[in-house]
C-alpha positions in Angstrom: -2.7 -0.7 -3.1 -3.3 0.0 0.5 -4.2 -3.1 2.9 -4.9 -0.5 5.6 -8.5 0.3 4.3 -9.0 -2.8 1.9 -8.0 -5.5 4.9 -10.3 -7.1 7.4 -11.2 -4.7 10.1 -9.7 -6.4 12.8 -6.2 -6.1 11.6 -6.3 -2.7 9.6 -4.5 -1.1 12.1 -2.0 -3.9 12.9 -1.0 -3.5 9.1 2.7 -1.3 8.2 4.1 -0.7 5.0 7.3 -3.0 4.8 9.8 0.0 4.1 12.9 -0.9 3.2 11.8 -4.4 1.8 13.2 -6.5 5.1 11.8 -8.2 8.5 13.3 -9.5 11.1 11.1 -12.7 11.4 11.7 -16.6 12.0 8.8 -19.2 12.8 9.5 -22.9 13.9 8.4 -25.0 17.5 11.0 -23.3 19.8 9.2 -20.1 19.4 6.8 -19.4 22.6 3.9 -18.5 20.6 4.2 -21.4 18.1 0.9 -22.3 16.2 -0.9 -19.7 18.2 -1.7 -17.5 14.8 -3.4 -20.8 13.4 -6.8 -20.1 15.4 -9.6 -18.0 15.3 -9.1 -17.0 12.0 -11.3 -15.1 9.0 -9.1 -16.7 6.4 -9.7 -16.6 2.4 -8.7 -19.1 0.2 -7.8 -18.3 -3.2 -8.9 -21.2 -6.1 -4.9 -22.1 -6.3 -5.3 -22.6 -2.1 -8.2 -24.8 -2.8 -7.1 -26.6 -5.4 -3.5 -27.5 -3.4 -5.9 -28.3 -0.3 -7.8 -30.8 -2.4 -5.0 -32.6 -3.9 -3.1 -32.9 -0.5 -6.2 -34.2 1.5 -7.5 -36.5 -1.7 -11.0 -35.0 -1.4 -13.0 -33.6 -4.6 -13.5 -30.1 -4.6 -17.3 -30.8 -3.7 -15.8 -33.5 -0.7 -13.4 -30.0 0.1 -16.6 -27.6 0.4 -18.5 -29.3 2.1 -16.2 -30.7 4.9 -14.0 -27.5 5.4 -15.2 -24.5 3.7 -17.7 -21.4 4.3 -18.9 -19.8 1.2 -20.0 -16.3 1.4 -20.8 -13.5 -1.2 -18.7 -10.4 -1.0 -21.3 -7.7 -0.2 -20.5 -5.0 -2.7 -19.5 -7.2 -5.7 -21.8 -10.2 -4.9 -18.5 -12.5 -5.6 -18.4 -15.8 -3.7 -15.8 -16.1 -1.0 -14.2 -19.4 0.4 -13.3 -18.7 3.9 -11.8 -21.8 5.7 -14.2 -22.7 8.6 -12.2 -23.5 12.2 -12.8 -25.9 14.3 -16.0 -25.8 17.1 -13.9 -25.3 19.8 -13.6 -22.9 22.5 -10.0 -21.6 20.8 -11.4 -22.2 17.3 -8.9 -24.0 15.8 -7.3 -24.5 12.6 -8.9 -28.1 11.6 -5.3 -28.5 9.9 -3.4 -28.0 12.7 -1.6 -30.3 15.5 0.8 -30.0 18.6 3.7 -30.2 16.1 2.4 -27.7 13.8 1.0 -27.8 10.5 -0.6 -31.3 8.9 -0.7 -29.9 5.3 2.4 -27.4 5.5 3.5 -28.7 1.7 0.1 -27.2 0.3 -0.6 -24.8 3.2 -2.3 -21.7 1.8 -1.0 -18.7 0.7 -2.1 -16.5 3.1 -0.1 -18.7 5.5 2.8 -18.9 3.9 3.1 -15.0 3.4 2.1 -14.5 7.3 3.6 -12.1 8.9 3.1 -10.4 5.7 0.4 -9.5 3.8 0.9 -8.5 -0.3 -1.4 -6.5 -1.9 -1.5 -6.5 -5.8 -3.1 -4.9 -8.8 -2.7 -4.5 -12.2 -1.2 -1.8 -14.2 -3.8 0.2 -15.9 -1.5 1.0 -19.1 1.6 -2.0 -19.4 -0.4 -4.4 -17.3 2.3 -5.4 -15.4 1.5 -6.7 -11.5 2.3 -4.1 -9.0 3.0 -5.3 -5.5 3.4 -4.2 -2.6 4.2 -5.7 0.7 2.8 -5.1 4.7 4.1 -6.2 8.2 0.9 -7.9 10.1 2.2 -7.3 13.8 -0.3 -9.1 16.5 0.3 -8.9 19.6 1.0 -13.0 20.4 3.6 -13.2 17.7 6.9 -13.7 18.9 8.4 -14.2 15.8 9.9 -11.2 15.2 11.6 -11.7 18.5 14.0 -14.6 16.3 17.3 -13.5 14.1 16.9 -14.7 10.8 16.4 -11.8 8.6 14.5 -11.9 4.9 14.0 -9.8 2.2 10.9 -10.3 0.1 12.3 -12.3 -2.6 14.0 -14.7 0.6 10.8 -15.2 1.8 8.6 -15.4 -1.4 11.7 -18.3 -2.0 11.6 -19.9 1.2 7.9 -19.9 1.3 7.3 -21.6 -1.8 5.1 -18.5 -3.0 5.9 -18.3 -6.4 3.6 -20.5 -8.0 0.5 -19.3 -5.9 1.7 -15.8 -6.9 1.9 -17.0 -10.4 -2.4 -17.9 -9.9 -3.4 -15.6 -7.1 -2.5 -12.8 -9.7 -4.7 -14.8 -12.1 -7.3 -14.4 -9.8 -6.9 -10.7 -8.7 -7.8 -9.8 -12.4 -11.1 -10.5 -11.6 -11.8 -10.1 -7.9 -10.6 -6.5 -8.6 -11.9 -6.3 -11.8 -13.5 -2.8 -13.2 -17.0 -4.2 -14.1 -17.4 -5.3 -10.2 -17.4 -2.0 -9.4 -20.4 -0.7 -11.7 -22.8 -3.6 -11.1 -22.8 -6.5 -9.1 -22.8 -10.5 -10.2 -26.2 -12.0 -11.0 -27.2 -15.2 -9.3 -27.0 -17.0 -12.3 -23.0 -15.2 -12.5 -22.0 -16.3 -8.9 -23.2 -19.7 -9.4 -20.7 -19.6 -12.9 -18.0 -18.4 -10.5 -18.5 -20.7 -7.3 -18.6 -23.6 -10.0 -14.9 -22.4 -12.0 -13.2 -21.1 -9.0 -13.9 -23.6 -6.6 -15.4 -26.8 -7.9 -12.5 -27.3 -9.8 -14.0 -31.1 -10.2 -17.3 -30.3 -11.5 -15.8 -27.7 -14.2 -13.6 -30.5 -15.5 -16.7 -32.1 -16.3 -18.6 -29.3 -17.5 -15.6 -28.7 -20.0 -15.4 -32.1 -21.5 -18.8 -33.4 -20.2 -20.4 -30.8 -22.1 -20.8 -29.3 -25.7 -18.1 -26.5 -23.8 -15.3 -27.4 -26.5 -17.8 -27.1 -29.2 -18.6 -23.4 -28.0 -15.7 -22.1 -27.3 -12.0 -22.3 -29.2 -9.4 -23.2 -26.8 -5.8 -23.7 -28.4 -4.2 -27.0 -28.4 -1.8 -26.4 -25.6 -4.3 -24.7 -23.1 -6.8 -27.9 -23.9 -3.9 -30.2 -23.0 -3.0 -28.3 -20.1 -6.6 -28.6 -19.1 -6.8 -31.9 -19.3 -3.4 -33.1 -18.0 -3.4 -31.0 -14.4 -5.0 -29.4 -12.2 -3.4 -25.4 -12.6 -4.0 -25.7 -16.5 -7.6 -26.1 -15.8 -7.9 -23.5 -13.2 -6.4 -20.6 -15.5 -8.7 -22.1 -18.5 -11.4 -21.8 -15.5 -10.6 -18.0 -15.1 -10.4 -17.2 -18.7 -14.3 -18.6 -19.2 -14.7 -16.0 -16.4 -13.5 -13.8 -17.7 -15.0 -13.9 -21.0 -18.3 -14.6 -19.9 -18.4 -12.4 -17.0 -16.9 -8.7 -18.6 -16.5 -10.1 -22.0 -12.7 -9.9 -22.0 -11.1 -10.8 -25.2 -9.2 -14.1 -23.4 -11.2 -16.7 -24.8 -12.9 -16.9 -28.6 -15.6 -18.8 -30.0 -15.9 -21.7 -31.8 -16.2 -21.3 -35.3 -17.6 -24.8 -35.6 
């Protein structure tokens, strides 16, 4: 799990282990630097981000895409990528950000809420527990760690309201980081089945009970009504079609109908 050699190239060496698990850090208008790490960004968005964004701004996912996001395959794995396009500016902008700060802070994104850290994950090869491991992004504009308040991990994770992206993100990292990527990349025909469950949330609802999907596949009871009643129970029935269809992980049966 190092972010050092896995992280965008333009903060790999910004990046230091969080040692002793706390960080002097506090982030509100007084600070001098206030909204000046909402600009100029390369920022991925997980599904769970996107499906927050979508809700808070009463777009469709499709209405989300095209208005705020840039899709791009990941070059070695061919998986898409939702990065969050800024605004066509001369600062290049946040398009979610104002004077006062933040317009969707209750469904920000995760990345966001974790800044100044970044947590890298993966899952244990033998219990399959989720190992984590936290990083200090220091850039030279932040003043933040200039302020007193002083967190530990599970402070912030709390104060951030991280648990319940944690809770998908990890969802997600199962299959962004998933053995098969590494041997051979996704098929067109595969990214399309992953641009369509990850992030048109909308047009998989339909495609699940639109579809002869529930005559295909065996979904229990609960999962079905989870599906159909919000938003997060579709998405994690979203990543177990992944992946069963896309490393045949046993996560998802078929009908016997």
């Amino acid at each position: 799990m190092k972010l050092e050699t896995s992280a965008p190239r333009d903060i790999q060496n910004k990046l230091e282990p969080l040692q002793d698990g706390r960080f002097r850090f506090d982030c509100h208008p007084g600070v001098p630097c206030f909204t000046e790490c909402c600009r100029d960004l390369r920022l991925i968005l997980t599904p769970y981000d996107l499906l927050r964004l979508k809700n808070h701004l009463r777009l469709t996912s499709s209405e989300l895409i095209a208005r705020h996001l840039e899709l791009k395959p990941d070059e070695s794995s061919g998986l898409p990528q939702a990065f969050l396009a800024m605004q066509d500016n001369p600062r290049r902008t946040c398009p979610f950000v104002a004077a006062e700060g933040c317009r969707i802070y209750a469904d920000r994104p995760s990345a966001c809420r974790t800044y100044p850290l970044a947590r890298a994950t993966r899952k244990h090869a033998v219990h399959g527990l989720v190992l984590e491991a936290y990083y200090v992004l220091h850039e030279d504009h932040c003043r933040g760690f200039e302020q007193d308040r002083i967190f530990d991990t599970d402070q912030w994770v709390a104060d951030q309201g991280l648990v319940d992206y944690h809770e998908m993100n990890n969802l997600w990292m199962e299959i962004v980081t998933h053995r098969a990527l590494k041997q051979r990349p996704l098929t067109a025909q595969q990214m399309q089945m992953v641009y369509l469950a990850a992030y048109d949330l909308d047009r998989f609802r339909q495609f699940v009970f639109g579809s002869r999907f529930l005559e295909k596949f065996a979904v229990a009871e609960e999962d079905l009504a989870a599906a159909r009643d919000r938003d997060d129970g579709l998405l994690k029935l979203a990543f177990r079609w992944l992946r069963f269809t896309l490393f045949h992980d046993p996560v998802l049966g078929l009908s016997n109908a």
